[in-house]
C-alpha positions as a Markdown table, in Angstrom:
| # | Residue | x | y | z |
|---|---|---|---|---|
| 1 | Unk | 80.8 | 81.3 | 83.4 |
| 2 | Unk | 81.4 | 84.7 | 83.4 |
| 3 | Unk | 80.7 | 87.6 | 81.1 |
| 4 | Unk | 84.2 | 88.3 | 80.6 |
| 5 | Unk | 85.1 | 84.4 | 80.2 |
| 6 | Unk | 82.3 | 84.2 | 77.5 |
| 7 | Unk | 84.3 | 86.4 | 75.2 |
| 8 | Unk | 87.7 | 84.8 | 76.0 |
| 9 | Unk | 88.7 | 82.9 | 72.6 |
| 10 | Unk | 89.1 | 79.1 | 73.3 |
| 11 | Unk | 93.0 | 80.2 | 73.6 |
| 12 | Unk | 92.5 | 82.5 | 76.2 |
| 13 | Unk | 90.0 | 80.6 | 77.9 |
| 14 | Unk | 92.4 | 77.6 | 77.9 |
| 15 | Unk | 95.7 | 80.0 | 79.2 |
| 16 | Unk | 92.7 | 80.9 | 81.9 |
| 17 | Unk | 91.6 | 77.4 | 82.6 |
| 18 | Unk | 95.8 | 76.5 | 83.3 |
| 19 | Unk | 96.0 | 79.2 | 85.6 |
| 20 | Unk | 93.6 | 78.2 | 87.6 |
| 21 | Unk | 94.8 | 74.5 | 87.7 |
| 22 | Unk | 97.7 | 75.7 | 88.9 |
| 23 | Unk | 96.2 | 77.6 | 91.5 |
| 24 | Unk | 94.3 | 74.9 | 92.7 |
| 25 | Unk | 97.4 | 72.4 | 93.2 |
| 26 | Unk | 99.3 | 74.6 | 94.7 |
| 27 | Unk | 101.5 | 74.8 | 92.2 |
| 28 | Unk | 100.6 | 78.6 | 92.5 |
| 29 | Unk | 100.0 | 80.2 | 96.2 |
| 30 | Unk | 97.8 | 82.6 | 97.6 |
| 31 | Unk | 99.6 | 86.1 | 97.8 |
| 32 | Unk | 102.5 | 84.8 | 95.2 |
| 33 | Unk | 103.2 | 87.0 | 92.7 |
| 34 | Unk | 103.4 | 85.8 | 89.1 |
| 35 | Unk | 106.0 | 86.1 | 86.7 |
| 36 | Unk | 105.9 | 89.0 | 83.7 |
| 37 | Unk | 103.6 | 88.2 | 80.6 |
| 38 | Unk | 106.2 | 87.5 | 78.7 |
| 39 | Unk | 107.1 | 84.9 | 81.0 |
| 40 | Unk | 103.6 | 83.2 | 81.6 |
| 41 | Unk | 103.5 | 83.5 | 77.8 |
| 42 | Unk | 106.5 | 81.3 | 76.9 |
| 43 | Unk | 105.3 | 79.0 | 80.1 |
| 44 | Unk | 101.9 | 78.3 | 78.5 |
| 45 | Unk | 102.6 | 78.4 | 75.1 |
| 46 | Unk | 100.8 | 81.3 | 73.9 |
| 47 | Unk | 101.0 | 84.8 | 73.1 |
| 48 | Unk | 101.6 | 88.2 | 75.7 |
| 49 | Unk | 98.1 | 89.4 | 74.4 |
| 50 | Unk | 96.4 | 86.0 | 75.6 |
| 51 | Unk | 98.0 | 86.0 | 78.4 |
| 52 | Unk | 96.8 | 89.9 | 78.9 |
| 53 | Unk | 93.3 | 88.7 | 78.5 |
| 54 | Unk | 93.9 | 85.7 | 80.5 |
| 55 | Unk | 94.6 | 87.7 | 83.5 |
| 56 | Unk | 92.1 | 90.2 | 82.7 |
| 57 | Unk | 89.0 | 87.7 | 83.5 |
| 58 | Unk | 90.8 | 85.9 | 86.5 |
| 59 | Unk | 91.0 | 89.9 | 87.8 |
| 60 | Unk | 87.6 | 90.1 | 87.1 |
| 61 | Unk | 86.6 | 87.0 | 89.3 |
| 62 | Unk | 88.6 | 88.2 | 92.2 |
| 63 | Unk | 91.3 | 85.0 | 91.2 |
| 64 | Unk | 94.7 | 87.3 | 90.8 |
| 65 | Unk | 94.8 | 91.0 | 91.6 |
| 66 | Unk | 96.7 | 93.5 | 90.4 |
| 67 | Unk | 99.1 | 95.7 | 92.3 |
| 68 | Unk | 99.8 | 99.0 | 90.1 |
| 69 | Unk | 103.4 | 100.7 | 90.5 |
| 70 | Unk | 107.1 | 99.6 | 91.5 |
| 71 | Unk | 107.1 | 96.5 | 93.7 |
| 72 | Unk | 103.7 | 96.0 | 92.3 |
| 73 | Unk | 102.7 | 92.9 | 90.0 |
| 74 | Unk | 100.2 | 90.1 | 89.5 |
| 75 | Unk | 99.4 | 88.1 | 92.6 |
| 76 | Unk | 97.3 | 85.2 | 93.1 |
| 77 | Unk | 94.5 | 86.7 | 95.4 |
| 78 | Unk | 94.5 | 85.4 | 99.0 |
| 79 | Unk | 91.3 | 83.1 | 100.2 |
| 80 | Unk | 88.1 | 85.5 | 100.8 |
| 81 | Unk | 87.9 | 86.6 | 104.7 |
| 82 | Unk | 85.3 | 84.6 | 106.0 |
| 83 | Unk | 82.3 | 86.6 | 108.4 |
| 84 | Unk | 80.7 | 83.8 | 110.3 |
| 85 | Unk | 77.4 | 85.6 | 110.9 |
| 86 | Unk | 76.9 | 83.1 | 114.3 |
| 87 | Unk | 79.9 | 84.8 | 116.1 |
| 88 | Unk | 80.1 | 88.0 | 117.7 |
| 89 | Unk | 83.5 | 88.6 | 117.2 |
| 90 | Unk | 85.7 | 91.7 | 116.3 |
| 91 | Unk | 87.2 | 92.0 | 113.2 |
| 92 | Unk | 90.9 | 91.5 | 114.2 |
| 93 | Unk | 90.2 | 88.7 | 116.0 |
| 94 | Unk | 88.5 | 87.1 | 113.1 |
| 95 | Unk | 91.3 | 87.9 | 110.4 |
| 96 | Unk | 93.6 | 86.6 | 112.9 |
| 97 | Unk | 92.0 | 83.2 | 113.0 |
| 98 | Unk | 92.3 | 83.0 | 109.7 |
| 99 | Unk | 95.9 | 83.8 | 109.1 |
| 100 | Unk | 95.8 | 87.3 | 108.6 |
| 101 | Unk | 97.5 | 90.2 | 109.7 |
| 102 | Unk | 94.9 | 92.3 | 111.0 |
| 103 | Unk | 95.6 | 96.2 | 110.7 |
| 104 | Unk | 93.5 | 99.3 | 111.7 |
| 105 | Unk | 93.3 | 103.0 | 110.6 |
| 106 | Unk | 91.1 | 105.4 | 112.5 |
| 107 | Unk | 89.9 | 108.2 | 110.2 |
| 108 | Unk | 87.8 | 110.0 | 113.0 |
| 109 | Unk | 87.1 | 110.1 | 116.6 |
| 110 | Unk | 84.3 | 112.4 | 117.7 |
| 111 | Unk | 82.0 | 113.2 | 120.6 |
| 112 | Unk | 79.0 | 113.9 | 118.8 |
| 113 | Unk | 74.8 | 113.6 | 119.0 |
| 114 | Unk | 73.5 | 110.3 | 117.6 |
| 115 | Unk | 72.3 | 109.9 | 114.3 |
| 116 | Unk | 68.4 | 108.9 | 114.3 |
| 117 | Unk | 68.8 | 105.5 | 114.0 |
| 118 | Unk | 71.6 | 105.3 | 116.7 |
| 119 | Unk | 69.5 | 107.2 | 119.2 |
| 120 | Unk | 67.1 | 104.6 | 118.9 |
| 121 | Unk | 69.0 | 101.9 | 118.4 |
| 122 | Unk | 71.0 | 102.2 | 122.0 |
| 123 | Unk | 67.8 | 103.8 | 123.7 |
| 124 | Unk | 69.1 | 107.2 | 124.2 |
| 125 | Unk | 67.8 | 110.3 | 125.4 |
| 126 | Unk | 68.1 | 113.6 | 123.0 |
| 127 | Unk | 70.6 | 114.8 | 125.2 |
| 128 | Unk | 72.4 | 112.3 | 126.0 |
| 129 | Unk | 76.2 | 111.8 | 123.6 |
| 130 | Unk | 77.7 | 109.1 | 121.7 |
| 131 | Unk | 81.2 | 107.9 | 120.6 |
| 132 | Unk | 81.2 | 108.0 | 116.8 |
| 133 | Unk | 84.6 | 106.3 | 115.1 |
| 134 | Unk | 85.2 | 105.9 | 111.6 |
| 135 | Unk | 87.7 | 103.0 | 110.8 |
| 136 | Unk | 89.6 | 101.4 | 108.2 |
| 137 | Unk | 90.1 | 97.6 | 109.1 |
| 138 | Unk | 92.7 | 96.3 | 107.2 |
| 139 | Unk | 94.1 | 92.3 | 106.1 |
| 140 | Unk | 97.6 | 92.2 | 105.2 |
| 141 | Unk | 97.7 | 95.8 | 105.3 |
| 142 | Unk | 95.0 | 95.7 | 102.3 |
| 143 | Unk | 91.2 | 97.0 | 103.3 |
| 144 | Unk | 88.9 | 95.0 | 103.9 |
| 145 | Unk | 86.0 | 96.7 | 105.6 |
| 146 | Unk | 85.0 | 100.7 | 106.4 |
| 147 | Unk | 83.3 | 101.4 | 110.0 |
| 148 | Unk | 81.3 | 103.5 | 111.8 |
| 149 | Unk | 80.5 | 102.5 | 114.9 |
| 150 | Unk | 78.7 | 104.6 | 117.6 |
| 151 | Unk | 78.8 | 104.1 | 121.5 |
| 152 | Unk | 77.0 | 105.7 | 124.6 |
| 153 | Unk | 79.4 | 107.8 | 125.7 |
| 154 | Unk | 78.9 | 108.2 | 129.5 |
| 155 | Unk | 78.7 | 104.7 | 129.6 |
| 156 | Unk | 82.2 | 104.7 | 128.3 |
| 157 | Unk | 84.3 | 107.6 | 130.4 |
| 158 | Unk | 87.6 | 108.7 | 128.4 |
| 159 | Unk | 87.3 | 105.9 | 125.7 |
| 160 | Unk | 88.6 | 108.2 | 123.0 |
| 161 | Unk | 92.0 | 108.9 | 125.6 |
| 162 | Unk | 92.3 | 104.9 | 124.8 |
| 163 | Unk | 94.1 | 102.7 | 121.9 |
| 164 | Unk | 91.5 | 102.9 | 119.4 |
| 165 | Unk | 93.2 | 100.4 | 116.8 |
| 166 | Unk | 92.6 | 97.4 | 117.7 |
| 167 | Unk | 89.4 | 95.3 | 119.4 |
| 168 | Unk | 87.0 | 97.7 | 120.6 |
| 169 | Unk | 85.1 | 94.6 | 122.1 |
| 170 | Unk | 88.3 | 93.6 | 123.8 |
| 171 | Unk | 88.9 | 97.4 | 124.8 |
| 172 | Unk | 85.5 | 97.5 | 126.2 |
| 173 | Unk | 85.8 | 94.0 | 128.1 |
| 174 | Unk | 88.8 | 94.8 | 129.4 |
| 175 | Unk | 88.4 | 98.3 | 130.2 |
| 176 | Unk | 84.5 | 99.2 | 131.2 |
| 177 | Unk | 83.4 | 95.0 | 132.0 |
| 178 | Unk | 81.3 | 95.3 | 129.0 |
| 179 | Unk | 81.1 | 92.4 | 126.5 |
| 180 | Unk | 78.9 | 91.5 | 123.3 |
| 181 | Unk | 76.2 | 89.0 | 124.3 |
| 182 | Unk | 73.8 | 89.7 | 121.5 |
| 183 | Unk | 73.7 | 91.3 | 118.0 |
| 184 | Unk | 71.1 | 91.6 | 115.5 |
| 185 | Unk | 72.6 | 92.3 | 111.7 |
| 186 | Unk | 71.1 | 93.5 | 108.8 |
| 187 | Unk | 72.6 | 92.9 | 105.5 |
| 188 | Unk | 72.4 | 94.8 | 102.0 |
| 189 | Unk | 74.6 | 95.0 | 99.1 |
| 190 | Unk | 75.3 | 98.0 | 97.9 |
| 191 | Unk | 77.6 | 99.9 | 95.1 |
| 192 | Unk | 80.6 | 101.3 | 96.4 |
| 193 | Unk | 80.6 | 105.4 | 95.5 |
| 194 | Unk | 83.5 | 107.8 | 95.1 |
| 195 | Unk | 84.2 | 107.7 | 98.6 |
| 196 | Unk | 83.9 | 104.3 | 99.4 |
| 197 | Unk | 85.2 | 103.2 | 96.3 |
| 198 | Unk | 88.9 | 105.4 | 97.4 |
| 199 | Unk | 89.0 | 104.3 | 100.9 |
| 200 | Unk | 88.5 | 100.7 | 100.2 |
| 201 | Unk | 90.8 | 100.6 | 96.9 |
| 202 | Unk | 88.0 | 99.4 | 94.5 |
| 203 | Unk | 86.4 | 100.7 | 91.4 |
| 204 | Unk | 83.6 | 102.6 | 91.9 |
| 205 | Unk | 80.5 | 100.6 | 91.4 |
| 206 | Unk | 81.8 | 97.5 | 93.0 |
| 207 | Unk | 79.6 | 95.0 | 95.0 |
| 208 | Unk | 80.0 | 96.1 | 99.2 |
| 209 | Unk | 78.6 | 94.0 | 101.5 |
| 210 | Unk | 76.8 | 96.0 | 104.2 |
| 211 | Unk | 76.2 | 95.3 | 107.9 |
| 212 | Unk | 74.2 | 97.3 | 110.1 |
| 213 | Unk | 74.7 | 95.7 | 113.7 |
| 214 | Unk | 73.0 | 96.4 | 116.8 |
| 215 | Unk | 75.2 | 94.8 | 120.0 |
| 216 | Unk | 73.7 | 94.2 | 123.4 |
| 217 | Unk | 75.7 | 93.0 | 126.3 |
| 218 | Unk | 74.2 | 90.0 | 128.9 |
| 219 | Unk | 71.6 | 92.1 | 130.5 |
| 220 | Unk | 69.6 | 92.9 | 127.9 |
| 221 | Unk | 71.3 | 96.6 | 127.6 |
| 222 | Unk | 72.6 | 98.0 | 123.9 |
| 223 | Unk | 76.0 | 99.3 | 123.6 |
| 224 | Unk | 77.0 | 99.5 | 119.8 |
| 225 | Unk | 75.2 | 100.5 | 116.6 |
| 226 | Unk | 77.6 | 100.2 | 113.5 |
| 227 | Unk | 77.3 | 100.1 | 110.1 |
| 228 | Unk | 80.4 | 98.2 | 108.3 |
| 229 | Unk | 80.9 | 97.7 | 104.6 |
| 230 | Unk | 82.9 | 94.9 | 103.7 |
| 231 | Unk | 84.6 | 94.3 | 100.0 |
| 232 | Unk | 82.6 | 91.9 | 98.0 |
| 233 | Unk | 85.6 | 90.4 | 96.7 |
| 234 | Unk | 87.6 | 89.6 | 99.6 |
| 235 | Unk | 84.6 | 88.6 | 101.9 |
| 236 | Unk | 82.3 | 85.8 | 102.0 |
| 237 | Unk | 79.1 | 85.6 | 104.5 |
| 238 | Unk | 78.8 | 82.1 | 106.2 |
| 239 | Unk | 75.4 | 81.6 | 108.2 |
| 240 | Unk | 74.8 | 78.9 | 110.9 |
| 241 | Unk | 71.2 | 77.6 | 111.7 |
| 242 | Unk | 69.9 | 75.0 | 114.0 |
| 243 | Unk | 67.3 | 72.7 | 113.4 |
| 244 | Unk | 65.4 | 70.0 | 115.2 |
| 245 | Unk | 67.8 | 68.0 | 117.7 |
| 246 | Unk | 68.8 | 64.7 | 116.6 |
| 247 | Unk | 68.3 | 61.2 | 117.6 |
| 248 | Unk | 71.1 | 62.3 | 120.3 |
| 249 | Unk | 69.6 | 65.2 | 121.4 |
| 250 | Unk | 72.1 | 67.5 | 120.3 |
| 251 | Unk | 71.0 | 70.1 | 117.8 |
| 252 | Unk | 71.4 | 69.8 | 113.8 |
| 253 | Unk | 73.5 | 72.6 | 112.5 |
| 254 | Unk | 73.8 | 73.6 | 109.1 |
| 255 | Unk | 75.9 | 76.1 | 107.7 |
| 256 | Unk | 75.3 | 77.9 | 105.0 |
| 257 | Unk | 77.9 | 80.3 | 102.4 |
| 258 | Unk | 76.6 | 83.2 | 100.7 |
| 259 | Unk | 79.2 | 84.7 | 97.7 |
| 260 | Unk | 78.2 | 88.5 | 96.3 |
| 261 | Unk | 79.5 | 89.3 | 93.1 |
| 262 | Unk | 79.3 | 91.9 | 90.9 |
| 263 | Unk | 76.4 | 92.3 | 87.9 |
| 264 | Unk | 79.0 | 91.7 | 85.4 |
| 265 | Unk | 80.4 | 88.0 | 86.8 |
């Protein structure tokens, strides 16, 4: 239970509860927009002000969201994005498997000297330049994740002269014969500040799930440091391990699902 559900009267609570059921059947779909409170309110019995609070705590656990302004609304929230932590896979490629429209904006494109941890991430000399793109990654034109990504530039001639919105990883295979073999992430959950907070469409404050990846192709060589920060509430972590091979020889895998959420849920 949440802290918000907690102070729900039991009317509230039960509006809450019969939302959800509905959700759950299918008798409400992901991405459907709900009808005005004073129609949920004559649906379930109850008053516009339970229904208010109703909707307030089902915000609050990422169940509906709320689209401000004129064609805006109510909507039951779409299934969290899920990163599958096993995969090396670029991001519109993985909303795509999952049934999303997958949508890119690039706020910068620069030739610049790496960062500290970049340099020695990809093994570069102090003189030596890097690619360094900042992207909005959007889901059914919603954002999902802000990245910064930084690549050796002369191993990468006129990469910026390229279509930058899509798969770098595909851009890369197709265009240099480079491909992601390898990948060690590190993950933290931060608070989203001012800047984050506008750019991703959240309250400041809210839970971001951050991934700082280092990408090495076949031979050994690294080609990408990034640093990604995913919405909390529209992204779940799934990791895959492997354990002693069964009777059959093959190898046990387990998966495991790890949720963030804010302090207050």
């Amino acid at each position: 239970m949440t802290a918000q559900e907690a102070t729900l009267g039991p009317t509230a609570d039960e509006a809450r509860r019969n939302l959800v059921s509905m959700i759950r059947s299918g008798a409400l779909r992901p991405g459907q927009r709900l009808g005005a409170e004073r129609d949920l309110a004559l649906q379930l019995g109850v008053s516009r002000t339970t229904v208010r609070q109703a909707l307030a705590a089902l915000e609050l656990d990422g169940t509906v969201r709320r689209v401000p302004g004129r064609g805006g609304g109510t909507f039951v929230a779409r299934e969290k994005i899920d990163r599958d932590l096993s995969r090396i896979v670029g991001v519109p490629a993985l909303l795509r498997g999952q049934g999303y429209v997958a949508g890119t904006r690039v706020i910068s494109a620069a030739v610049v000297h790496p960062e500290a941890d970049a340099a020695h991430a990809l093994a570069l000399r102090d003189d030596e330049l890097v690619f360094d793109l900042v992207r909005i990654r959007l889901a059914d034109g919603l954002p999902i994740s802000l990245e910064h990504v930084q690549l050796p530039a002369e191993r990468f001639p006129g990469l910026l002269e390229r279509p930058l919105g899509g798969s770098l990883y595909e851009l890369m295979e197709q265009e240099y014969g480079v491909g992601p073999y390898e990948a060690v992430e590190q993950l933290e959950v931060l608070s989203a500040g001012d800047s984050e907070a506008l750019v991703l469409d959240v309250p400041a404050g809210s839970a971001l799930i951050s991934v700082t990846r280092t990408t090495a192709d076949a031979d050994g060589r690294p080609f990408e440091y990034s640093h990604d920060l995913f919405r909390a509430d529209r992204t779940r972590i799934t990791v895959r391990t492997f354990g002693k091979p069964s009777a059959d020889g093959q190898p046990r895998v387990r998966g495991r699902i790890v949720e963030v959420r804010s302090e207050d849920d």
